[in-house]
C-alpha positions as a Markdown table, in Angstrom:
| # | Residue | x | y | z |
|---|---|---|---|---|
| 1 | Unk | 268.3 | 148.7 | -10.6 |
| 2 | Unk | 266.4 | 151.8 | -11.5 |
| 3 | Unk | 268.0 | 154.6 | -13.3 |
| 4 | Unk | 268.5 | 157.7 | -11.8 |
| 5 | Unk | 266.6 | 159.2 | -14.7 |
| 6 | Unk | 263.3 | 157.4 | -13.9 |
| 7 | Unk | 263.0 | 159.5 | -11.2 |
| 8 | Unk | 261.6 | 162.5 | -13.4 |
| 9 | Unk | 258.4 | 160.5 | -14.1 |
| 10 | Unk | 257.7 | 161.9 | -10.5 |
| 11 | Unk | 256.2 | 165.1 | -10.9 |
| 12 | Unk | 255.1 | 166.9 | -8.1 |
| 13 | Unk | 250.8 | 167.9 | -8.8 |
| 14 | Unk | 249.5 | 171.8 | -8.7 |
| 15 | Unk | 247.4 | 172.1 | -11.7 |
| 16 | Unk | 248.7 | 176.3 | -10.8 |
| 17 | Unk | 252.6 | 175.6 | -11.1 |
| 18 | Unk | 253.5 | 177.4 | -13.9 |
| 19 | Unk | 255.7 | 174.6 | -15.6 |
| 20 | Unk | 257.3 | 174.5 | -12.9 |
| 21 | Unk | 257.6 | 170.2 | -12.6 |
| 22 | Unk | 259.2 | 170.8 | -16.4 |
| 23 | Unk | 261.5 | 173.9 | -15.6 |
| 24 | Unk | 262.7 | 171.2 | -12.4 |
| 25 | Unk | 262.8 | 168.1 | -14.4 |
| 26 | Unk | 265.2 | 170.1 | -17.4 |
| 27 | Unk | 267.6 | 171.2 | -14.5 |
| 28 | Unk | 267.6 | 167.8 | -13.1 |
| 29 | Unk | 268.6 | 166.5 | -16.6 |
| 30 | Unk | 271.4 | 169.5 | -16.8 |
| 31 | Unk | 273.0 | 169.0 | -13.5 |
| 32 | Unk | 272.4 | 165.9 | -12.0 |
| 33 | Unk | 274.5 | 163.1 | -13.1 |
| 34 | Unk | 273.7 | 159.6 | -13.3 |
| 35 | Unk | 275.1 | 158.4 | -10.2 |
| 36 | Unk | 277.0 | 160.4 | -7.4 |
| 37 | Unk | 277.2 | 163.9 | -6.4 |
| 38 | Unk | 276.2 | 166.8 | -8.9 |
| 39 | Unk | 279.5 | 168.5 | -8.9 |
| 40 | Unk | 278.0 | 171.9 | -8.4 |
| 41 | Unk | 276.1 | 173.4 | -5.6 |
| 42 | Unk | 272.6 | 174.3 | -7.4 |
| 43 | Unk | 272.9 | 171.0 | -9.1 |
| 44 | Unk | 273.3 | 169.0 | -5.0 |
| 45 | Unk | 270.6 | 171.6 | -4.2 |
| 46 | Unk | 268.6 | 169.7 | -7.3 |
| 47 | Unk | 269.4 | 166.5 | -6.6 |
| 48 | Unk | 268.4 | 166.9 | -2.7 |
| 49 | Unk | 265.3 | 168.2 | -3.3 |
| 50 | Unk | 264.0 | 165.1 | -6.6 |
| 51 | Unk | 265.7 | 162.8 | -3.2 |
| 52 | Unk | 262.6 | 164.2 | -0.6 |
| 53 | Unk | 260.2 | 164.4 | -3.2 |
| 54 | Unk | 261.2 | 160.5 | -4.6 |
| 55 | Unk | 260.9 | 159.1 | -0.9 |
| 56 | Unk | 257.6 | 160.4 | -0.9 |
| 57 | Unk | 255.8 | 160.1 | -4.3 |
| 58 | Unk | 257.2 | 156.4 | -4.2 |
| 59 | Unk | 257.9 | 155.0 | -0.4 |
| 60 | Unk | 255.4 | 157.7 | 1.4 |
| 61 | Unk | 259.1 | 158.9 | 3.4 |
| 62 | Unk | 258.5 | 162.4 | 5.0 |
| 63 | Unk | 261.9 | 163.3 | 5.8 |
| 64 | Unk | 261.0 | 164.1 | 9.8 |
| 65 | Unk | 259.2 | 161.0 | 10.5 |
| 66 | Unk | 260.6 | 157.4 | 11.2 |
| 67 | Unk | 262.5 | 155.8 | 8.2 |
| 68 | Unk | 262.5 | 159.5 | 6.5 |
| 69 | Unk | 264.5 | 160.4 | 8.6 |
| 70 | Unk | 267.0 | 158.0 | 7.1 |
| 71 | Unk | 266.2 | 158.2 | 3.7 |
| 72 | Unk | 265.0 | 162.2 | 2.8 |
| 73 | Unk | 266.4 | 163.4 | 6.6 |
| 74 | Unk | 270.0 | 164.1 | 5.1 |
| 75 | Unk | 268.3 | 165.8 | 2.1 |
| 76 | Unk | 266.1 | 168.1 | 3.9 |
| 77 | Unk | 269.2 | 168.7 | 6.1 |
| 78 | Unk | 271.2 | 169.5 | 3.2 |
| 79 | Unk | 268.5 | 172.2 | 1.7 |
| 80 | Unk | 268.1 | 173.6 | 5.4 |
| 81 | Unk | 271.9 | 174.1 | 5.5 |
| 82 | Unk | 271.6 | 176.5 | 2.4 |
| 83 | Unk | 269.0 | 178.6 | 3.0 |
| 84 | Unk | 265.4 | 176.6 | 2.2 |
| 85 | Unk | 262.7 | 176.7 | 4.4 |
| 86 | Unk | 262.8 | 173.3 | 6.1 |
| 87 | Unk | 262.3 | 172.7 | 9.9 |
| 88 | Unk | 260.7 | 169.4 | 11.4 |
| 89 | Unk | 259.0 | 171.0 | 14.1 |
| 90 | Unk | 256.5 | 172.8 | 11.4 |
| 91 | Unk | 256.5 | 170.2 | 9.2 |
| 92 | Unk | 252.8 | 170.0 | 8.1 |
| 93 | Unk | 251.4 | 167.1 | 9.3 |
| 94 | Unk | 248.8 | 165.9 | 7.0 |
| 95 | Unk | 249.4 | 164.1 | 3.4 |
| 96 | Unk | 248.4 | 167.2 | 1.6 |
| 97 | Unk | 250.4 | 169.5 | 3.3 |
| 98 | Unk | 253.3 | 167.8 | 2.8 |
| 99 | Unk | 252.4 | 167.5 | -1.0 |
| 100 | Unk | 252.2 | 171.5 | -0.9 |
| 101 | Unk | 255.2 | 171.7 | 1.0 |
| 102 | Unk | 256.8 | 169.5 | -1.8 |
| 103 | Unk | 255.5 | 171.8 | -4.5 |
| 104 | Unk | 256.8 | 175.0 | -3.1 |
| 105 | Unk | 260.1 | 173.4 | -2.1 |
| 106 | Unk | 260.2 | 172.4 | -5.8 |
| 107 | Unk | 259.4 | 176.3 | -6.6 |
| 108 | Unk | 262.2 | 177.7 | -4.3 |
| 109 | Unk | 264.9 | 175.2 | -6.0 |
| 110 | Unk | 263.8 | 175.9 | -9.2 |
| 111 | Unk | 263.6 | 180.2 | -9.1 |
| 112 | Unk | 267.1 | 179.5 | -7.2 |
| 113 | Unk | 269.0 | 177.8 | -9.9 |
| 114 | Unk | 267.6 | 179.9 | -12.5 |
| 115 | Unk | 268.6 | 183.0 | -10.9 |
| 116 | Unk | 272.2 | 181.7 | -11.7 |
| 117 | Unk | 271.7 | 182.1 | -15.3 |
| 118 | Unk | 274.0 | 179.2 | -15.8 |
| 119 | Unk | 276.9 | 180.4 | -13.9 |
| 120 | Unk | 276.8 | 177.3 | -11.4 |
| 121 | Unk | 278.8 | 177.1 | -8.1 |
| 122 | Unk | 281.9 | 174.4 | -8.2 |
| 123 | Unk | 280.8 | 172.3 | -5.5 |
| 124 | Unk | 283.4 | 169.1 | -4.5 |
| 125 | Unk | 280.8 | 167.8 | -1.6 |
| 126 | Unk | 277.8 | 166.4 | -1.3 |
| 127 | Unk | 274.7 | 166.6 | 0.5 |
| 128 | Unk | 275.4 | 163.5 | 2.8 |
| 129 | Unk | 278.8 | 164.8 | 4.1 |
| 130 | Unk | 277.3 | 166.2 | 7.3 |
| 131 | Unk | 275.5 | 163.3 | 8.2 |
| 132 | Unk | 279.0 | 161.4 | 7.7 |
| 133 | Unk | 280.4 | 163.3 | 10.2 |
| 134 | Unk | 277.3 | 163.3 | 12.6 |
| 135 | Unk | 277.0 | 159.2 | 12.8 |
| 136 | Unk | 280.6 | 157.8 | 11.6 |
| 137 | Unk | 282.9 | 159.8 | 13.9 |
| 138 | Unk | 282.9 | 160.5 | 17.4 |
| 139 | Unk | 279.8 | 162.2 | 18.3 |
| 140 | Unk | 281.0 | 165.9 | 19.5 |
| 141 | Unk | 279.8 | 167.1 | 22.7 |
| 142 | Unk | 277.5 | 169.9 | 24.0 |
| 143 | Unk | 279.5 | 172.6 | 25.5 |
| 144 | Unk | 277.8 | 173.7 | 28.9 |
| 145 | Unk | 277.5 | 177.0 | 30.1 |
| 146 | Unk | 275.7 | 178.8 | 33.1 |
| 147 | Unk | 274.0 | 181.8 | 32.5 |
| 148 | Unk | 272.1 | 184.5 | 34.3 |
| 149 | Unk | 268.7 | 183.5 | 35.5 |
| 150 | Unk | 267.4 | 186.7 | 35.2 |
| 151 | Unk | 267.9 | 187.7 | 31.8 |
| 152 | Unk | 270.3 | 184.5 | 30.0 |
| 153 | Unk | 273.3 | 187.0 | 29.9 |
| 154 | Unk | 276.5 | 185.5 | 30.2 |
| 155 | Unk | 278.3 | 185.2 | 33.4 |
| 156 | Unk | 281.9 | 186.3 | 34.3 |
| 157 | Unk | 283.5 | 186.0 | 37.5 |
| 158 | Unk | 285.3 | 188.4 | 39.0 |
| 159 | Unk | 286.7 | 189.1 | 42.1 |
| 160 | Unk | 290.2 | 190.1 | 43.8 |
| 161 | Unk | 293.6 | 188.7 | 45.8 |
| 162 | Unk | 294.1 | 189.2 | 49.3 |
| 163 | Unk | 297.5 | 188.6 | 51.1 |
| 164 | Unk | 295.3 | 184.3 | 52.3 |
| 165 | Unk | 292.6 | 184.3 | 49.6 |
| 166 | Unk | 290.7 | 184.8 | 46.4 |
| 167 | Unk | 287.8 | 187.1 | 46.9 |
| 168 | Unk | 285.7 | 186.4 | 43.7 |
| 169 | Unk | 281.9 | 186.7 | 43.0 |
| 170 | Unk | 279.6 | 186.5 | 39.6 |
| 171 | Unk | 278.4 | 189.2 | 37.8 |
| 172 | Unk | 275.9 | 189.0 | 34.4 |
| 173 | Unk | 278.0 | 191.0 | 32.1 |
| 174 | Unk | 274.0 | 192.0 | 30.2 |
| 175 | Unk | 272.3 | 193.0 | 33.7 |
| 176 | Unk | 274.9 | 193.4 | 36.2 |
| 177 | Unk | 273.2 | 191.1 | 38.4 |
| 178 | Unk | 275.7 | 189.8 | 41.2 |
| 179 | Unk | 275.6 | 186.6 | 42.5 |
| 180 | Unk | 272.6 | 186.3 | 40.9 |
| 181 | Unk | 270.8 | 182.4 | 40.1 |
| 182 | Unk | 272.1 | 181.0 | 37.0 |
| 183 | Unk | 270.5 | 178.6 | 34.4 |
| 184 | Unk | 272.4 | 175.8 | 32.7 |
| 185 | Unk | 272.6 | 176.0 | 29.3 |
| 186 | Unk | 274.2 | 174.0 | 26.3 |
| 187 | Unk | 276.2 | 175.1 | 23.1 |
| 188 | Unk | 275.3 | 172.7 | 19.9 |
| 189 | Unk | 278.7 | 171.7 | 18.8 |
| 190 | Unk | 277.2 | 171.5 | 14.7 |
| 191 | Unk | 275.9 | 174.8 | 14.9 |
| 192 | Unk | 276.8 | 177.2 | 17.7 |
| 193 | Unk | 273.1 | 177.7 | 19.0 |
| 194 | Unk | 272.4 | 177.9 | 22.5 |
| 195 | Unk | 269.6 | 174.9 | 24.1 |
| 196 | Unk | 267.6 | 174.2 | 27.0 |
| 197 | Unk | 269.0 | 170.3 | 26.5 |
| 198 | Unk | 271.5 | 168.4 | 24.8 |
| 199 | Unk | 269.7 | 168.1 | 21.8 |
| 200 | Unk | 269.5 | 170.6 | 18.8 |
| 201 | Unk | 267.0 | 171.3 | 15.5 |
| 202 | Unk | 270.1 | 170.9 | 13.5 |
| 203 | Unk | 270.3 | 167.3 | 14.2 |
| 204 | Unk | 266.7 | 166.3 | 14.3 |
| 205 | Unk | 266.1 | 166.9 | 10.9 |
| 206 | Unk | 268.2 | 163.4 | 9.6 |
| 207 | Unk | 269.0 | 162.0 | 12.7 |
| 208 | Unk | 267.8 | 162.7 | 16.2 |
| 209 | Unk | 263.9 | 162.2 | 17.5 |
| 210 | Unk | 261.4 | 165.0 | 16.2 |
């Protein structure tokens, strides 16, 4: 079994980093324990970020394509979740863009955690937890909704109560379109946004197609 440690033999190359593979591998040492989560939130953020650039550097993973998504998917997620710039539909495509990816993702992580001067976030979870809840409970559903054609304002019915009969009609509460067409949308039930399909950016990252 290889020890967790061996994994700062990986650095990441830029002959115009700035130390920053040493300024990365010292936190990793500092905050990353052995095995397990890191206990604090800049330390996860650490150890999610050596996980994407490991899956590379020594399996060739890219965390949006085929077994990456397995393997770096729920670390990219992770980052994505707290504020990095990750998203699989940009995801450069060739071998050296991912490399410079890799390198300014290491940059971002590192001028993060060092902007904390040491005062680290108590952090109890860990960055697989959402992927736990993605693919060992239930699956939750989309949530759909109709909305106005014309603009995609949301629709409210309205209407009034005769002595027989409910007299009711649409109205788009944006436009004020009446009984205008309406367009089916869908609510992601992970993060709230509104999409064309059942499917959501939130997901693909670690588990859905690209």
């Amino acid at each position: 079994m290889i020890s967790i440690y061996s994994l700062l033999e990986i650095t990441i190359p830029d002959n115009s980093n700035e130390g920053y593979d040493k300024r990365f591998s010292q936190l990793f040492k500092e905050l990353v324990p052995g095995s397990g989560s890191a206990g604090t939130l800049e330390g996860e953020i650490v150890r999610a970020a050596m996980k994407i650039a490991y899956r590379w550097y020594n399996d060739g993973d890219k965390y949006y394509k085929g077994y990456g998504k397995e393997t770096a998917g729920p670390a990219a997620r992770f980052l994505k979740q707290h504020g990095f710039k990750i998203n699989a539909k940009s995801a450069p495509p060739t071998d050296k863009g991912y490399e410079d990816f890799l390198n300014q993702l290491m940059k971002d992580v590192v001028d993060r955690v060092e902007s904390k001067n040491g005062e680290y976030t108590p952090f109890s979870g860990d960055m697989y937890d959402n992927l736990n809840e993605i693919t060992t409970s239930k699956p939750k559903d989309f949530e759909e909704i109709e909305v106005c054609g014309h603009c995609g304002g949301e629709i409210s019915n309205q209407g009034y109560s005769t002595d027989y009969d409910w007299e009711s009609w649409t109205v788009c509460n944006d436009c004020g379109q009446v009984e205008g067409e309406t367009v089916t949308k869908y609510i992601c039930p992970y993060c709230g946004d509104i999409k064309d399909t059942e499917t959501c950016d939130c997901l693909s990252d670690s588990t859905g197609p690209m």
